[in-house]
C-alpha positions as CSV (number, residue, x, y, z in Angstrom):
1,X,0.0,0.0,0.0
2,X,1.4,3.5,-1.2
3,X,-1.4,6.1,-0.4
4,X,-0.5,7.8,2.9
5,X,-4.0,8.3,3.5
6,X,-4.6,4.3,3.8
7,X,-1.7,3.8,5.6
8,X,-3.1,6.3,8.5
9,X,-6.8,5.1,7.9
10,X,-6.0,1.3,9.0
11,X,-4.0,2.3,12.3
12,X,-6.9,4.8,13.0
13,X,-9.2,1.7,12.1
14,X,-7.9,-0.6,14.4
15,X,-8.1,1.9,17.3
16,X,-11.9,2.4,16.4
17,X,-12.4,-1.3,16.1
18,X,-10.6,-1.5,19.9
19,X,-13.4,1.3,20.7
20,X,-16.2,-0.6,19.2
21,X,-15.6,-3.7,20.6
22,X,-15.6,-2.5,23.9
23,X,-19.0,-0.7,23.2
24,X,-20.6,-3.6,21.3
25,X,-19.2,-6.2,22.7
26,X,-17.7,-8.1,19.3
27,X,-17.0,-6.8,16.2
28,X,-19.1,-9.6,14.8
29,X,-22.0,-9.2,17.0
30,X,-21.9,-5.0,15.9
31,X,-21.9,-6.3,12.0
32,X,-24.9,-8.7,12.1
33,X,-27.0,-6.4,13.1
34,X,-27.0,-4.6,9.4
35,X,-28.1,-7.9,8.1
36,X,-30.4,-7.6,4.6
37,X,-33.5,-9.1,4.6
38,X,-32.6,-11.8,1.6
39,X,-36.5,-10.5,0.0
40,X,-34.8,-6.9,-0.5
41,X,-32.2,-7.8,-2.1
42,X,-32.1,-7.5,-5.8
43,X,-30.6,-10.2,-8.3
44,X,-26.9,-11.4,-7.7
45,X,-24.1,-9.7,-10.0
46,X,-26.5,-6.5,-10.4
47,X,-25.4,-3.5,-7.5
48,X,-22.3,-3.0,-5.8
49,X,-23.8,-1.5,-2.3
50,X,-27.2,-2.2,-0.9
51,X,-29.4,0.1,1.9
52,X,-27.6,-2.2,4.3
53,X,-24.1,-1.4,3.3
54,X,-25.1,2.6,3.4
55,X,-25.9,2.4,6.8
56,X,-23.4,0.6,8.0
57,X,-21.1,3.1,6.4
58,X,-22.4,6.1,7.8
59,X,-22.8,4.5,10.9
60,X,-19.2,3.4,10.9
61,X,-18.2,7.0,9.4
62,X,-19.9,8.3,12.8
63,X,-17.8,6.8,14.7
64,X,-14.5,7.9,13.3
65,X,-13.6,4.8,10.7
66,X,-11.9,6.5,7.6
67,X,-12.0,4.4,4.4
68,X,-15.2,2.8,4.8
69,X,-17.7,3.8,1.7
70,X,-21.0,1.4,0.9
71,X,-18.9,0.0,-1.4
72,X,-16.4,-1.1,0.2
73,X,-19.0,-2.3,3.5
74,X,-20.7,-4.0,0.6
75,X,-17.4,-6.0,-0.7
76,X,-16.8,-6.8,3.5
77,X,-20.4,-7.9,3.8
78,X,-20.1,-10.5,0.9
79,X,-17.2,-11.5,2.1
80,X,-18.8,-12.2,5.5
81,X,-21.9,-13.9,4.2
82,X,-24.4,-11.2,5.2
83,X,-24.7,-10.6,1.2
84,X,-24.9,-14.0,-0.9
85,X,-23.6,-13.1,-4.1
């Protein structure tokens, strides 16, 4: 990774993450809670974020994570299973 910006975004991450665990518990317990209902989703292949990924940006976003766009929450949550692709 070359972009400064990143670089300072995944210590500040990891500091939040320390933060939110400590609030919520787990990280994984704060993530399934933005779980898509499955009947809202739209067909496989077709979007790259979802109302589910949007707020769990912005709610991320509030509390100080850098980085973190629907997009990119989107890519996570696939990569989770909360979003079968």
């Amino acid at each position: 990774m070359r972009h400064r910006g990143k670089i300072t975004a995944v210590i500040n991450n990891a500091a939040r993450c320390c933060e939110l665990v400590e609030a919520e518990g787990s990280l994984a317990a704060y993530v399934w809670r933005f779980e898509p209902d499955p009947e809202t989703l739209p067909e496989p292949q077709t979007q790259s974020t979802s109302p589910a990924s949007v707020a769990l940006s912005k709610d991320l976003k509030k509390r100080g994570w850098r980085f973190v766009g629907p997009t990119t929450v989107y890519a996570f949550m696939q990569a989770m299973g909360l979003v079968n692709d």
